[in-house]
N, C-alpha and C positions, 0 to 999 in steps of 0.2 A: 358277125356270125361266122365268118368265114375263117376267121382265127381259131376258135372254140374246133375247129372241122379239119384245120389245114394237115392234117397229114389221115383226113381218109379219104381217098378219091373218089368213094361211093357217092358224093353230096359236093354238087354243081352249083353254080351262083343261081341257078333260074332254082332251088332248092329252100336257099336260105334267101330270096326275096319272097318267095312264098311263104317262108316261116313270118317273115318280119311285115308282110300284108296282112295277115292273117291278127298277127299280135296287133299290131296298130287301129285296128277294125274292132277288135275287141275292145280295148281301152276305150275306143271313139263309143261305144255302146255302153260298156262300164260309164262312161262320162255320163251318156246322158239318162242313163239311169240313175243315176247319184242325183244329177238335178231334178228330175220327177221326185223322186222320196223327196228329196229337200223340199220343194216345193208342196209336196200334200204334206206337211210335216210331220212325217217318221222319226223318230227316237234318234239322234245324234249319235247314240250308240252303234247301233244298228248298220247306219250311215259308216260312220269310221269303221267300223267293224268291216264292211264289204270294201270301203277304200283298202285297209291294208292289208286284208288277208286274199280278194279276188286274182289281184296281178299276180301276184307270186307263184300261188296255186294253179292258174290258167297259165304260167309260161311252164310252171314243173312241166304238169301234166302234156303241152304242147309240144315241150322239148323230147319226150317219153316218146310221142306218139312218132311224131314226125320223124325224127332221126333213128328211133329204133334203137334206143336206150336202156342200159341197166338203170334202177334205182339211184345206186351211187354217183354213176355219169351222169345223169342226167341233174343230179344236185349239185354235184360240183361244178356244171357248167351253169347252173342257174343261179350260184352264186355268183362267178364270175362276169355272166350275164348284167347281173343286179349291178354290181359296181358299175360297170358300163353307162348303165343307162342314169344313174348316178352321179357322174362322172359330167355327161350328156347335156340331163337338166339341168347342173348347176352352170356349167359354160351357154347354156340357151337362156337362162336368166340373166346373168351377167352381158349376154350379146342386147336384150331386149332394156336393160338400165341403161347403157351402152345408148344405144339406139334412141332412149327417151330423154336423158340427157342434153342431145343436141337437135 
C-alpha cells in the first residue's frame, strides 16, 4: 500500500494498515458468506457473481473513501492493487504445495 502512496506525505503506515485491516475483514466476511449461500444452496451464479465482482467493487470504493481519491486514481490504483494481490496468491499457493510436498 505504501508504494501506491509514497510520494504523498498526507498517508502514514498506521493509514495504510488500517486500510489493509479493514480489506482483509472484509474478505474474511465475503468468505463466509460465500459458504452459507453454498451451503443453503443459492444458484452458482449468484455465488460467482458475488465472488468476482464484491472484492473489486469494495477495494474501488475503499480506496475512494479512505485516501480521498478522484475516480481515476483511485482505479488506477486499484488495478495496480489487483495485480499485487495476484501476484501474492499465486506465490502463497506455490509456498503451501511447497510446504505439502515434504
Amino acid at each position: 500500500m505504501w508504494l501506491l502512496f509514497a510520494w504523498k506525505r498526507r498517508y502514514r503506515g498506521y493509514d495504510h494498515a488500517i486500510f489493509v485491516t479493514y480489506s482483509l475483514s472484509f474478505m474474511t466476511l465475503l468468505f463466509i458468506t460465500v459458504s452459507l449461500l453454498y451451503a443453503l444452496h443459492v444458484a452458482e451464479a449468484v455465488i460467482m457473481t458475488l465472488i468476482f465482482l464484491a472484492p473489486p467493487l469494495h477495494l474501488y470504493k475503499q480506496l475512494r473513501g479512505a485516501y480521498d481519491l478522484s475516480r481515476f486514481s483511485a482505479f488506477w490504483r486499484l488495478l495496480v492493487l489487483s495485480g499485487c494481490i495476484w501476484v501474492i496468491l499465486v506465490l502463497f499457493m506455490q509456498l503451501l504445495l511447497l510446504l505439502g510436498a515434504f
